[in-house]
Steps between C-alpha positions, in 0.01 A plus 500: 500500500732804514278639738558194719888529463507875596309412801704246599836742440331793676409249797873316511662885516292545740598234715862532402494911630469392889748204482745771359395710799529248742895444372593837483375529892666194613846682534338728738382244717827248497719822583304686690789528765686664280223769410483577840889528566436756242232677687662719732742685226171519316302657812792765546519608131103542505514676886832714429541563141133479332226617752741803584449633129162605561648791707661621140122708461685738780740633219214610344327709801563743773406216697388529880522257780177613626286500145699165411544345147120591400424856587849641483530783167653346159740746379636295215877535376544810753763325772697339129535899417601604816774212519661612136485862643665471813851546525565289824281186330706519177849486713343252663425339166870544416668385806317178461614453164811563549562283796315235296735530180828468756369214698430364103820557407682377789301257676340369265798278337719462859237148524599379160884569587492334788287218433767439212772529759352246719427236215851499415600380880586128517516450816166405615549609831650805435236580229232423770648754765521758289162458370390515881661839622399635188121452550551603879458827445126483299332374805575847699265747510573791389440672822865298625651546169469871505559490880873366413566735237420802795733328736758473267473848303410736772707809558683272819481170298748246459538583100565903642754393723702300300456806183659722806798234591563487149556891515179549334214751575113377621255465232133535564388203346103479670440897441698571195283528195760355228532206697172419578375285159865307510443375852121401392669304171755364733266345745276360258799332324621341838148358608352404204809375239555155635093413540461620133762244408265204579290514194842565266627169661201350439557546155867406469397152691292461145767551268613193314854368634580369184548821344782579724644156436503548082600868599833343677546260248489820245769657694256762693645655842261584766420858364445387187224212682369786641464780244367179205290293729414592809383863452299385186319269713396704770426801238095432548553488878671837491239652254212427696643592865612824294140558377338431843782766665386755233136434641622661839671786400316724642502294813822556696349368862360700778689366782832552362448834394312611811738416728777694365362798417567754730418939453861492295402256210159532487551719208655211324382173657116560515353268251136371404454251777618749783324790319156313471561470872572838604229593297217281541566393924657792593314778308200322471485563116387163419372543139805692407722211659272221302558692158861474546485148602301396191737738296832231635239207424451604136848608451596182598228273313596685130891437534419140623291457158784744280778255635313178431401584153915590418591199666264341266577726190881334625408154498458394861164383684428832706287402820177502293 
C-alpha cells in the first residue's frame, strides 16, 4: 500500500515539474518584444565590453602581431614591474588621480546643486528653459567643446583681449602647465553638470509632498525643507552615483584629455587613457599598454566594492 502511494507521489511530481516549467517560460513568450528591445544593449555589452577581455592574456606576454595570442612568449608579471618602476607611468598614475579627485570634488556635487536649484523654480516654464540650456551643452562633442575653449583662450582670444583692455597682461591659458587641469575641471563641469541633474530630479519628483506641507505647518522655511527632507531623500541616490563615480577614477576620458594636451602640459596632463595610447598605437608596445589598462580596470573594480560595502556598513543599499 505505501508502495502504491509513493508511486503515485513520485509520478504526480513528476507531472507537476513540466507544468512548473511550462509557467515559468510563458513570460518569455508573452513578452518576447520586450526581450528583444533588450537585445541590442545586450549585443554591444557582449561585442564591446566582454569578448574584448580575452585580449587581457597580452598583459601577460611580449606578445607579437605576427605569432598572435598562441605562440607569442608568456613573461608573467614582467610589464606590472616595469609599470611600478617607471617614472613617466607612475606620473602618469598621479596625474590621473589627481585630475580624478578635483573633478570629484568639484564636479561631482555642481549636479546635486543645481538640480536643487531647479526644483525650487515655480514657474513651470521658467523651470523648463532652464532645464533645456542646461542639458545643451552634453550633446557636444568634445571635439566642439574643446574647439570653443581654443577660440576663446588663445594668445589673440576674446578672453586675452578683454584681460589687455582691462590693463591686464596675456595669460597662456592652452600651454601653461598650472592651468591646464583647471580648464579640464572647468569643461567637464560645463558639459556634463546639467545632464547629471536628470537622475537627482528624478529623485526629488519621488519625494512625498506632504512632508513639505507638515514641514510648513511646523514653521520650516525653504532651507530648512531642504536640509530635513529633501537631501535625506535623495541620500541613496547620491550614494550610489558617488560609488559608481569612484568606479571611474582612474578613467578621466581620452578625448578630453587628448585634445588639449600639447608639448607644454604633457608633463602634467598625460593620463592612463592617453598614455595607453601613446604607448600601445603609437609605440607599438601593446602588452605594456594592456597591463596598464587592466591596472585602471582593477583599480577601479576594488574602490567600486570598498565604497559599496561603507555605504552598506552606513546603512544605505549600495548598487549591489
Amino acid at each position: 500500500m505505501e508502495t502504491q502511494k509513493q508511486t503515485e507521489m513520485g509520478t504526480g511530481i513528476r507531472r507537476a515539474i513540466p507544468a512548473v516549467k511550462r509557467r515559468r517560460a510563458r513570460p518569455l513568450y508573452r513578452y518576447w518584444h520586450l526581450y528583444l528591445l533588450i537585445l541590442p544593449g545586450l549585443l554591444y555589452f557582449l561585442v564591446y565590453r566582454y569578448l574584448p577581455m580575452f585580449g587581457l592574456a597580452m598583459a601577460f606576454q611580449d606578445f607579437s602581431p605576427f605569432l598572435g595570442f598562441f605562440d607569442s612568449p608568456w613573461v608573467g608579471l614582467k610589464h606590472f614591474k616595469t609599470m611600478f618602476e617607471d617614472e613617466e607611468a607612475l606620473r602618469v598614475i598621479w596625474n590621473t588621480l589627481e585630475i580624478s579627485l578635483i573633478q570629484i570634488l568639484f564636479a561631482f556635487p555642481l549636479p546635486i546643486i543645481l538640480a536643487l536649484m531647479i526644483n525650487e523654480l515655480r514657474n513651470a516654464v521658467y523651470k523648463r528653459l532652464i532645464q533645456s540650456m542646461v542639458y545643451l551643452p552634453h550633446f557636444l562633442s568634445w571635439v566642439v567643446v574643446v574647439g570653443i575653449f581654443v577660440v576663446f583662450l588663445k594668445s589673440d582670444g576674446i578672453v586675452n583681449q578683454l584681460l589687455q583692455a582691462l590693463g591686464f597682461g596675456q595669460i597662456p591659458f592652452l600651454t601653461s602647465p598650472e592651468w591646464f587641469k583647471p580648464l579640464i575641471v572647468f569643461q567637464v563641469i560645463w558639459k556634463e553638470s546639467g545632464w547629471g541633474t536628470i537622475i537627482i530630479l528624478a529623485a526629488l519628483a519621488g519625494v512625498n509632498p506632504q512632508l513639505y506641507e507638515a514641514a510648513v505647518i511646523d514653521g520650516a522655511n525653504r532651507w530648512q525643507q531642504m536640509w530635513h527632507i529633501t537631501l535625506p531623500a535623495i541620500r541613496s541616490t547620491i550614494v550610489i552615483l558617488l560609488i559608481l563615480r569612484l568606479g571611474s577614477v582612474m578613467d578621466t576620458g581620452f578625448e578630453q584629455i587628448f585634445l588639449m594636451l600639447n608639448p607644454f602640459t604633457m608633463e602634467v596632463g598625460n593620463v592612463l587613457d592617453t598614455y595607453v595610447y601613446f604607448k600601445g598605437i603609437q609605440q607599438g608596445d601593446i602588452s605594456f599598454a594592456t597591463a596598464v589598462g587592466l591596472f585602471k580596470g582593477a583599480v577601479g573594480l576594488i574602490l567600486v566594492v570598498i565604497a559599496n560595502r561603507l555605504a552598506k556598513r552606513f546603512g544605505e543599499g549600495g548598487i549591489y
